[in-house]
Each structure stands twice: as C-alpha cells, then as structure tokens.
C-alpha positions as a Markdown table, in Angstrom:
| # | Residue | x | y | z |
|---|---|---|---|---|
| 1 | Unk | 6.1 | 13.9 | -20.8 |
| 2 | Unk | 7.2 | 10.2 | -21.7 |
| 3 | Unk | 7.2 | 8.8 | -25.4 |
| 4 | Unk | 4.7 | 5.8 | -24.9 |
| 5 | Unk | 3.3 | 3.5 | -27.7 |
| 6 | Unk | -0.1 | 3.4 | -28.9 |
| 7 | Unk | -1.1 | 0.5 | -27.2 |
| 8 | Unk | -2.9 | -0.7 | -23.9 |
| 9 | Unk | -1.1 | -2.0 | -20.8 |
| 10 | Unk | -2.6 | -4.7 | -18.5 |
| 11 | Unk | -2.4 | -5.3 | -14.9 |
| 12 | Unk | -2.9 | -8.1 | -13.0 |
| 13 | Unk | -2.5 | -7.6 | -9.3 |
| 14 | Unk | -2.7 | -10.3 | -6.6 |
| 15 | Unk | -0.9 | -11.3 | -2.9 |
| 16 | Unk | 0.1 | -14.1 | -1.5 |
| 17 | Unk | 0.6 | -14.0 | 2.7 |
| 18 | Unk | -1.2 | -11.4 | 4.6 |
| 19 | Unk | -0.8 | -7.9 | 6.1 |
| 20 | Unk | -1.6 | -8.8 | 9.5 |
| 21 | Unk | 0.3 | -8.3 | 12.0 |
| 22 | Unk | -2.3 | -8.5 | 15.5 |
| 23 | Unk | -4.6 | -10.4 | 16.9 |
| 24 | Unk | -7.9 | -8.8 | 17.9 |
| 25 | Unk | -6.1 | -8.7 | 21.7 |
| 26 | Unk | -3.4 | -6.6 | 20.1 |
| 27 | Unk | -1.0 | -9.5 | 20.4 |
| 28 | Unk | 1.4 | -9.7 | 17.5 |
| 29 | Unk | 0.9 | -12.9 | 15.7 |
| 30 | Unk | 3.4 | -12.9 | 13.0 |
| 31 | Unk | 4.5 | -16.2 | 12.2 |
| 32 | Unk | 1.7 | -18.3 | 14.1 |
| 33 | Unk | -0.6 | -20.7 | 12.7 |
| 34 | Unk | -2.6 | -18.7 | 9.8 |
| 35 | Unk | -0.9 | -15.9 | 9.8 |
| 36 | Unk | 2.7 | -15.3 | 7.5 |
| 37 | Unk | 6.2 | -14.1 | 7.9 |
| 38 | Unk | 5.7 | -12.1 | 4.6 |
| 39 | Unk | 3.5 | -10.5 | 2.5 |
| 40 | Unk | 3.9 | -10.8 | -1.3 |
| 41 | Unk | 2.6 | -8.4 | -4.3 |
| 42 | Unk | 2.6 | -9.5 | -7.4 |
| 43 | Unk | 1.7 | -7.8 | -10.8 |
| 44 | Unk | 1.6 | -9.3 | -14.3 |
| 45 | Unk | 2.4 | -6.9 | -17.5 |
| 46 | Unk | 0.7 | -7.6 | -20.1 |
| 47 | Unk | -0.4 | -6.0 | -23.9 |
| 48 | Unk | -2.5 | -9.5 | -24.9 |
| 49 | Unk | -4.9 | -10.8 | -21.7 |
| 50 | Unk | -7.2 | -12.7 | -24.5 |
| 51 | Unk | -4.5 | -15.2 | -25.7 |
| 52 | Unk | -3.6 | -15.5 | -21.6 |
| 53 | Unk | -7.3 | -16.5 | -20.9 |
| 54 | Unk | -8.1 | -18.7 | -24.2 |
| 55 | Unk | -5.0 | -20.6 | -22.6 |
| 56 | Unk | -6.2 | -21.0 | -19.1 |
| 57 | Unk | -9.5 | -21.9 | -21.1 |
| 58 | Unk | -7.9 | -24.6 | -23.0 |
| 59 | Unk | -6.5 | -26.5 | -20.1 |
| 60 | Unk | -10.2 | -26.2 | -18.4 |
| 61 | Unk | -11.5 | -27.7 | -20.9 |
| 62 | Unk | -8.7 | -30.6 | -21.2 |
| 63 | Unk | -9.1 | -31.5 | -17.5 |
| 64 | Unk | -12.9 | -31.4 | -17.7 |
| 65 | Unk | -13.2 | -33.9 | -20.6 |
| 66 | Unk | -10.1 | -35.9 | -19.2 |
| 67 | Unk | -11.0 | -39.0 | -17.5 |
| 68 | Unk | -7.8 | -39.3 | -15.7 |
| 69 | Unk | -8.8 | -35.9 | -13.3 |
| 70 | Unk | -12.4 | -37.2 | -12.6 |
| 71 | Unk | -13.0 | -38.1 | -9.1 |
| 72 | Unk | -9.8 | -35.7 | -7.9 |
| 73 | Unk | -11.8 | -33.9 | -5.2 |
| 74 | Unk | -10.7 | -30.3 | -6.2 |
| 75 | Unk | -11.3 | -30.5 | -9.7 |
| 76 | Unk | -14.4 | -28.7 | -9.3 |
| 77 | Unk | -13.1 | -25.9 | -7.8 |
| 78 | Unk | -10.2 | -26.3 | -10.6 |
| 79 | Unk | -12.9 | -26.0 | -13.1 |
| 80 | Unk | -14.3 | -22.6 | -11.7 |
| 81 | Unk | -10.5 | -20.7 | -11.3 |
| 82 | Unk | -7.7 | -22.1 | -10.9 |
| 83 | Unk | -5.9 | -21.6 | -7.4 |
| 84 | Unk | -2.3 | -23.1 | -6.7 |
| 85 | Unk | -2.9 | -23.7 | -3.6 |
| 86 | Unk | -5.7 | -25.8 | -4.1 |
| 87 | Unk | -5.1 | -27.3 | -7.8 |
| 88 | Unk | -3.5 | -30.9 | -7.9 |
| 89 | Unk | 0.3 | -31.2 | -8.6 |
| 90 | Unk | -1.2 | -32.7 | -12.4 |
| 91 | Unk | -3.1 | -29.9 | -12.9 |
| 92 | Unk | -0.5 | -27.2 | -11.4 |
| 93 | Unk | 2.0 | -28.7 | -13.9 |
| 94 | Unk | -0.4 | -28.1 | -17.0 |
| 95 | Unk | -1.0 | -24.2 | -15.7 |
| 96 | Unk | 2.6 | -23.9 | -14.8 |
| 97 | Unk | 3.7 | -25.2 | -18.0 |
| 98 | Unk | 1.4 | -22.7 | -20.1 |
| 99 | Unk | 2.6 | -19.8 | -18.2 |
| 100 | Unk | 6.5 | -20.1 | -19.6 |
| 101 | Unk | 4.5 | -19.9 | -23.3 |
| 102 | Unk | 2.5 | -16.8 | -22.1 |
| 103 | Unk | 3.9 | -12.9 | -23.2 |
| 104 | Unk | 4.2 | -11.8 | -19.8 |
| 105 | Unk | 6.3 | -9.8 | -17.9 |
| 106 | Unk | 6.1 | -9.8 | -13.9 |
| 107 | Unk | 7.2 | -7.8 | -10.9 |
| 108 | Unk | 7.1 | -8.8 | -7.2 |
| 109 | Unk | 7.7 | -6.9 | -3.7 |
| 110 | Unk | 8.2 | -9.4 | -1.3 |
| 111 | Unk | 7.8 | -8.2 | 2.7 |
| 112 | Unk | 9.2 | -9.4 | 5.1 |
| 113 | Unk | 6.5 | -8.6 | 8.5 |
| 114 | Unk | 9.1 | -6.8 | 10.8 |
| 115 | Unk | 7.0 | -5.1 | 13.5 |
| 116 | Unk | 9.6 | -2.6 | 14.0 |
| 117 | Unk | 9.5 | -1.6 | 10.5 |
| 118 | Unk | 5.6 | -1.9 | 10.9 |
| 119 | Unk | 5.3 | 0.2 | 14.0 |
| 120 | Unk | 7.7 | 3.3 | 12.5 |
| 121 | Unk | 7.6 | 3.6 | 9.1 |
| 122 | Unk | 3.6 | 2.7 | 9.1 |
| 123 | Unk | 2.4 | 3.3 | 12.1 |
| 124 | Unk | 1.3 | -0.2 | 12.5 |
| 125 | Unk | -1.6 | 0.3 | 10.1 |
| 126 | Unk | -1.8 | -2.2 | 7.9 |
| 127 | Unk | -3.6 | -0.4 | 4.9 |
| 128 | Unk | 0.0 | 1.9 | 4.9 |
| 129 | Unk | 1.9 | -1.6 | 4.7 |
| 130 | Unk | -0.1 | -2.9 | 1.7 |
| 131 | Unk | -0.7 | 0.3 | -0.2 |
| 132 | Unk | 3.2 | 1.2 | -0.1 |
| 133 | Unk | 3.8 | -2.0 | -1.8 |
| 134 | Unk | 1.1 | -1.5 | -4.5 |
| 135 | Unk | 2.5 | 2.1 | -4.9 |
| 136 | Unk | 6.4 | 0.6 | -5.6 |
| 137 | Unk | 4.6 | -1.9 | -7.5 |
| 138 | Unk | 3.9 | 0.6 | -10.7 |
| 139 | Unk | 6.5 | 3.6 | -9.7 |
| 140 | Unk | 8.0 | 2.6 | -13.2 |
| 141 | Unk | 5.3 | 1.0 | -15.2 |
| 142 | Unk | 2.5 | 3.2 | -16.4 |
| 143 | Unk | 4.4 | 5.5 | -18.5 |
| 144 | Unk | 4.6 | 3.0 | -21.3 |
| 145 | Unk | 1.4 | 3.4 | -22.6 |
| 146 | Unk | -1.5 | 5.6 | -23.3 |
| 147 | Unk | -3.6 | 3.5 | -21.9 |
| 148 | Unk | -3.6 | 1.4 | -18.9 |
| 149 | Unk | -6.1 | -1.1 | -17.5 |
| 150 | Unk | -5.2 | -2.4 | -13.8 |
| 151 | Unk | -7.2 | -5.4 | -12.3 |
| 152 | Unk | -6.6 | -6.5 | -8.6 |
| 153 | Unk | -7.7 | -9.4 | -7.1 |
| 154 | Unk | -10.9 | -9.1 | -4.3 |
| 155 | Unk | -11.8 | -12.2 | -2.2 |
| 156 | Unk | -14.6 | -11.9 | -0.6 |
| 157 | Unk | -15.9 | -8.8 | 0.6 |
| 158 | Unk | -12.4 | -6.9 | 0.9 |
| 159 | Unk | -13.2 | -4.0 | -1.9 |
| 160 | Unk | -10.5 | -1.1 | -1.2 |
| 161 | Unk | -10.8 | 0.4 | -5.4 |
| 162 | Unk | -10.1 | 4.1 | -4.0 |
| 163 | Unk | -7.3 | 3.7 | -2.0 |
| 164 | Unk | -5.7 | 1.3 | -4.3 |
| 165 | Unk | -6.3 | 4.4 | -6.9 |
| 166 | Unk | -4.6 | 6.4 | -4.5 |
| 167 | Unk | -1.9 | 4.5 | -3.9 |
| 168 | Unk | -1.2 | 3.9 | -7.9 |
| 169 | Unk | -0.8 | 8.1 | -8.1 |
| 170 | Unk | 1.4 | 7.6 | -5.8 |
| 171 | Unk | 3.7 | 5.5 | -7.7 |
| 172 | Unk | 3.2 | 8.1 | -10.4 |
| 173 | Unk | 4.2 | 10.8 | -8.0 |
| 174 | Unk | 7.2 | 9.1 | -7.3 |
| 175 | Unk | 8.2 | 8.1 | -10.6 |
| 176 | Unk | 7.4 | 12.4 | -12.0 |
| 177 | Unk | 9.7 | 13.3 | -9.1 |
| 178 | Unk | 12.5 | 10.9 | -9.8 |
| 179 | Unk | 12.6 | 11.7 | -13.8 |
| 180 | Unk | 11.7 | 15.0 | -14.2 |
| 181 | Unk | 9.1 | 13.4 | -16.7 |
| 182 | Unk | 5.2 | 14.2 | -16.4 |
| 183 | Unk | 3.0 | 10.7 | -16.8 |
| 184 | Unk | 0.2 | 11.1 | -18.7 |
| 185 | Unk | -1.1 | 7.9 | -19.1 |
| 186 | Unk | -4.9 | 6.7 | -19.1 |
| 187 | Unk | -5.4 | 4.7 | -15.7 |
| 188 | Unk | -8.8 | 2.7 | -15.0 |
| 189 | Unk | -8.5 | 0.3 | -11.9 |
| 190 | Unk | -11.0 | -2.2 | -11.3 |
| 191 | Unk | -11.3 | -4.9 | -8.3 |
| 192 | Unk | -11.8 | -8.1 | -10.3 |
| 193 | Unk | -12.2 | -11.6 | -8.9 |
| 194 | Unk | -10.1 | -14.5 | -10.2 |
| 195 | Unk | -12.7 | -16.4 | -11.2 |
| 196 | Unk | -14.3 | -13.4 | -13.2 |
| 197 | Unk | -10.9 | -12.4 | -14.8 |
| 198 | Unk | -8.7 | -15.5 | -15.6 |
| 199 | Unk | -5.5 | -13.6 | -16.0 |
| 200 | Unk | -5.9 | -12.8 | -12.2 |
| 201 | Unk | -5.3 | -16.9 | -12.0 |
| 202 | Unk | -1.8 | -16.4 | -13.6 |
| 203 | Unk | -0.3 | -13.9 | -11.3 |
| 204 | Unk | -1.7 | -16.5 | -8.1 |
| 205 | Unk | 0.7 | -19.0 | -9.5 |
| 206 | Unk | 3.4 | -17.1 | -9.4 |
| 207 | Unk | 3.0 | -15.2 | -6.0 |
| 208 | Unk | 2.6 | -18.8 | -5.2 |
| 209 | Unk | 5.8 | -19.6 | -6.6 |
| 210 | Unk | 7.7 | -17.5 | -5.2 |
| 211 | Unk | 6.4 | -18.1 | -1.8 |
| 212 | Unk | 7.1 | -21.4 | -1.5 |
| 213 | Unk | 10.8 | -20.5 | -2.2 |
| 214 | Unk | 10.4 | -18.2 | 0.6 |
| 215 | Unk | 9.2 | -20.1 | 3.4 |
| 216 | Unk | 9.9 | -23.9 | 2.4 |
| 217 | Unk | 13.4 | -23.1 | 0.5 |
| 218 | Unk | 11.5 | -25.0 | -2.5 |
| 219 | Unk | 12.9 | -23.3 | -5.7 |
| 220 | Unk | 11.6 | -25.8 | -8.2 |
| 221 | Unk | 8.2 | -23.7 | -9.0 |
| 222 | Unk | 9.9 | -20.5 | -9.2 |
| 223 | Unk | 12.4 | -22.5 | -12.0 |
| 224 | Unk | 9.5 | -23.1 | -14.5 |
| 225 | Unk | 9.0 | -19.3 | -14.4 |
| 226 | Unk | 12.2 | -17.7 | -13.7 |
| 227 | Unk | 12.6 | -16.0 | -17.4 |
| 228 | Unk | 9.3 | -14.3 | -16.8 |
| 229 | Unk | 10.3 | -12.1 | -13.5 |
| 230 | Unk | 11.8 | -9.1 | -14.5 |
| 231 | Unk | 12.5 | -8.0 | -10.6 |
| 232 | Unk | 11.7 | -9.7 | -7.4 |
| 233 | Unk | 12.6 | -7.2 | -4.5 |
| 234 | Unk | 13.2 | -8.9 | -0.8 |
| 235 | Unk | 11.7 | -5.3 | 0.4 |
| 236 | Unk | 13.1 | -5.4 | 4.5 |
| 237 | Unk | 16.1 | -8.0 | 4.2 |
| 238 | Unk | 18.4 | -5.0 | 4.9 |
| 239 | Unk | 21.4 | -7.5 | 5.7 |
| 240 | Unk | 21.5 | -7.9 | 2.3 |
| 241 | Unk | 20.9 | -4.1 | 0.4 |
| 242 | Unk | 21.7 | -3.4 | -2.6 |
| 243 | Unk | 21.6 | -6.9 | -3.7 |
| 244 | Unk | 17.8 | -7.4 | -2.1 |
| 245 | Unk | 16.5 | -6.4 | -5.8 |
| 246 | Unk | 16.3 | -9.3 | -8.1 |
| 247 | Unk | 16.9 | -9.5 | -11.7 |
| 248 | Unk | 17.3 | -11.9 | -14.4 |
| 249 | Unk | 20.9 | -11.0 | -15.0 |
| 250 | Unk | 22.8 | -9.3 | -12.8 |
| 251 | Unk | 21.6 | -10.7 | -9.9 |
| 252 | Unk | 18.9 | -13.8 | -10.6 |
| 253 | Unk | 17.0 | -14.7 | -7.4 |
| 254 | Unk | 17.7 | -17.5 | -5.5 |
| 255 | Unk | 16.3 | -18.5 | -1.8 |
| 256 | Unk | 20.1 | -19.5 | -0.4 |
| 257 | Unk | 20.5 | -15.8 | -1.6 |
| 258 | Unk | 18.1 | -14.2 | 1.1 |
| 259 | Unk | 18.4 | -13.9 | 4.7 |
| 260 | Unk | 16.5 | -16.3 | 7.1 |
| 261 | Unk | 13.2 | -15.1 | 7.6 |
C-alpha cells in the first residue's frame, strides 16, 4: 500500500497531433498535409480545478465586455472554450499568462510516428499507440491520493471511456510491479468536452505549446510555461536515450536538444 493524503487528484487529459498513420488505401501518410509527425499526450495535475475555471472565466468575461476584441472573427468561438489554435495571439497571451499563476503540475509523452516502431511494437493499430501513452501517462501518478478524478478530452463523436479505463490500470499495473507497492486509490474517468470542462482548455494550450517547439523550432510558448512541466518525454528519439526524458532541472527541455523529426 502507498501513504496518500486525504485529498482529491485531478486529471486533465488532452492530444495534440494524431495517431494516424494510413490512409483508407493503406498508404502511410505520416507527415502529409493533415496528418502529423507526432502525437502528443498531455495531462494536467491538479488538487484545485475551481480556482483553474473561475480564471479561464474571468478572462471570458474581460474579452467579452472589451471593445478592443469585438469584430475579431474567432472571438465567438473564444467565448465558448478557448482553443490555441484558433484564439488570437491577444487573447492567447491573456490565457497563457494566467496559466504560469495556476497550481498546476503537467506531464507530456511526446511520439514521434515511426511506422517501424508502429508496425512491431503495436501492430500498426492505432488504439495500442494511443492507449500505451495514456497508460505511461499515470504509471506514477494515482497513488497520491485517495481519490482520483480523470477527465479526457472527446471531440466529436470519438468516445473510447473503457479502454481509456483499461489502459489507466495499466499504468497501475506497471507502477504495483515496479514498487512492490499495491495502489489503492479511487479512480472515476469521465470523457469531458473542453467546452463542458474549462480545465480541459488549459492542458490544449500546453500540448499546443509544446508542439509548436516541435515542429516549427518555436520555443517562445513553451517559455511562459516551462516551470509548470515537471517531465516532457521525447518517447522514440532513441538517438538521444537516456536524456529523451525532460525535467526541470537536470535536464530542462529544449527543441535544439531533440533530434530532427
């Protein structure tokens, strides 16, 4: 058994990229147009989601009473949940800037989309790909409290709440089998979309973040939240193992670090 603290643990679970790898023709596509070199999971820790959605709230609220943001054409999707991709650079800066204030702590598995790795270690089925990350994702993390809610973003009609559960006890597994130590944590997982759960808005930024150092060597957005990535873990750049796992202090991330994707 692990000591744990009488308190409740939130999740926040989001990608950034894709796990694709085909086209319908069976044609591997990795890299073209609309389809990415990597796949990124990201998880936010936290023991306080209300202060992290009265935040959020507050800069909604600015933005819609602001005449300055009137007229920008994706304010009103801004206004509904905001998406970094989307938001404009004024409003990115305001959610960027409350996310160094937040109480958050934040793991990431980046993956690089190797079909050789995808084709032998999972058998060039996609679900394997994504569900190993989401097991590594909280290996380590839900022994530290009795109770643990987990929310993970769903767009559209992808709903996968079972084997998502199943790939969480996983983790567990792993983590029981590596300490000797029995978890005995409440777990209650729940598909959420970003616009229903605010918090879910957060961890899009910084998957965001951390793409754009990926892919367009821009390290700027991943600066403003540096101090809040406790590990960032380049899974498949094997040229570069051990120091593909990212830290704050022994080895702090940075894109001229990586190999070339």
């Amino acid at each position: 058994m692990t000591v744990t603290e009488d308190k409740t643990n939130y999740f926040f679970v989001d990608e950034a990229g894709d796990p694709i790898f085909y086209d319908r023709y069976g044609d591997l596509i990795v890299g073209n147009e609309g389809c990415s070199k990597i796949l990124i999971l990201g998880v936010v820790r936290t023991a306080d989601p209300k202060s992290i959605r009265h935040s959020l709230a507050g800069i909604r609220n600015h933005i819609a009473h602001d005449k300055y943001f009137q007229g920008i054409p994706s304010l009103k999707k801004s206004l509904v949940a905001f998406h970094a991709t989307d938001d404009c650079p004024e409003i990115r800066q305001l959610v960027f800037k409350a996310i160094t204030a937040m109480d958050i702590k934040v793991k990431i598995y980046v993956a690089r989309k190797i079909e050789a790795v995808f084709r032998k270690k999972y058998h060039a089925k996609e679900n394997l790909f994504y569900d190993d990350l989401v097991s590594r994702l909280f290996e380590d993390q839900l022994q530290l409290a009795p109770n643990n809610k987990i929310y993970f973003a769903v767009r559209g009609t992808r709903i996968r709440q079972k084997p998502m559960e199943e790939a969480i006890a996983k983790g567990i597994q792993k983590f029981e089998e590596k300490w000797s130590k029995k978890v005995i944590s409440k777990i209650d997982v729940q598909p959420q979309t970003p616009s229903g759960e605010p918090c879910l808005q957060v961890v899009d930024y910084i998957n965001w973040a951390v793409y754009r150092a990926f892919v367009r060597n821009e390290m700027r957005f991943f600066e403003t939240i540096r101090e809040k990535v406790g590990l960032l873990v380049d899974l498949f750049d094997a040229e570069k193992y051990p120091k593909n796992f990212y830290d704050r202090s022994s080895n702090p991330f940075d894109v001229k670090k990586i190999s070339p994707l």
